[in-house]
C-alpha positions in Angstrom: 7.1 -106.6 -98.8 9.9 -104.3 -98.2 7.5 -101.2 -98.9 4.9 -102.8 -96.4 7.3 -102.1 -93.5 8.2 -98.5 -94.6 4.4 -97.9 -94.9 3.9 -99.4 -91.5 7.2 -97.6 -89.7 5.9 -94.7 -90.9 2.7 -94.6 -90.0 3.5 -95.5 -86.4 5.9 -92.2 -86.3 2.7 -89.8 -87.3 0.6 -91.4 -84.6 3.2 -91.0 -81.9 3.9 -87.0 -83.4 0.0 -87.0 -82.8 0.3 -88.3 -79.1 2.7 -85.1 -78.8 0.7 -82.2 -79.4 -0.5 -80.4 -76.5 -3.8 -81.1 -75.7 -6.7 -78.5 -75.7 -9.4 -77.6 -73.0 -12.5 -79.6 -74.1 -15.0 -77.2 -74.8 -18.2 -77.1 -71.9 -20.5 -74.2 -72.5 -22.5 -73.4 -75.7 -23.9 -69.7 -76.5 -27.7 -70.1 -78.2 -28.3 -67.4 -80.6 -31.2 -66.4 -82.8 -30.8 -65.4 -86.1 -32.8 -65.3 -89.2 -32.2 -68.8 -91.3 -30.5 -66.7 -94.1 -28.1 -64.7 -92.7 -27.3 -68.2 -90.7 -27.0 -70.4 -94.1 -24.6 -67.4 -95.9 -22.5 -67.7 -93.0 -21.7 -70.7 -92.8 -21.7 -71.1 -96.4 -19.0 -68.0 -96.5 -17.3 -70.1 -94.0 -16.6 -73.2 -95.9 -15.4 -71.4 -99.1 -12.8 -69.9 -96.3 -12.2 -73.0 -95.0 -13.3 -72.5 -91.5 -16.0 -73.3 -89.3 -18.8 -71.0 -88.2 -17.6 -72.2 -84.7 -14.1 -71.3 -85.0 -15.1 -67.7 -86.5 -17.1 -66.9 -83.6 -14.8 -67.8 -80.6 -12.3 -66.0 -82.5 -14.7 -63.2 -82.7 -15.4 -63.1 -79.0 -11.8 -63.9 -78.2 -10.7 -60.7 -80.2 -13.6 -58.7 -78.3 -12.8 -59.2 -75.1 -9.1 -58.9 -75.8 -10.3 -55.6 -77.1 -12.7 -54.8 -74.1 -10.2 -55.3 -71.1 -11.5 -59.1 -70.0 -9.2 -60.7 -67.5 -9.5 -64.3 -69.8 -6.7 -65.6 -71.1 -7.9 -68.1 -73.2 -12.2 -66.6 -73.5 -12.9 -68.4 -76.5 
């Protein structure tokens, strides 16, 4: 019984450390590209043995690019 309460104490601290986190812009806008089905399954196939998304690696991409380029975004992708 004892344990039962240390379980449930601490489960209620990791959900109120979650309610701390800043909180992200939600995403609004997708980019539709056309690639050839291959090239598309390797990269997201590369992806997950990195343990990444193919989303993530792409805004980070066009985050790094416009740093790069001069765009006036703070936050692009």
């Amino acid at each position: 019984m004892y344990i039962h309460c240390i379980f449930i104490i601490q489960g209620f601290s990791f959900v109120t450390d979650q309610k701390k986190k800043k909180k992200k812009k939600k995403k609004d806008s997708q980019l539709i590209i056309r690639l050839h089905k291959e090239v598309r399954d390797d990269f997201v196939e590369l992806c997950d043995e990195l343990d990444t998304s193919a989303a993530r690696e792409i805004r980070r991409f066009i985050g790094e690019f416009m740093k790069k380029n001069g765009s006036k975004q703070d936050d692009a992708a």
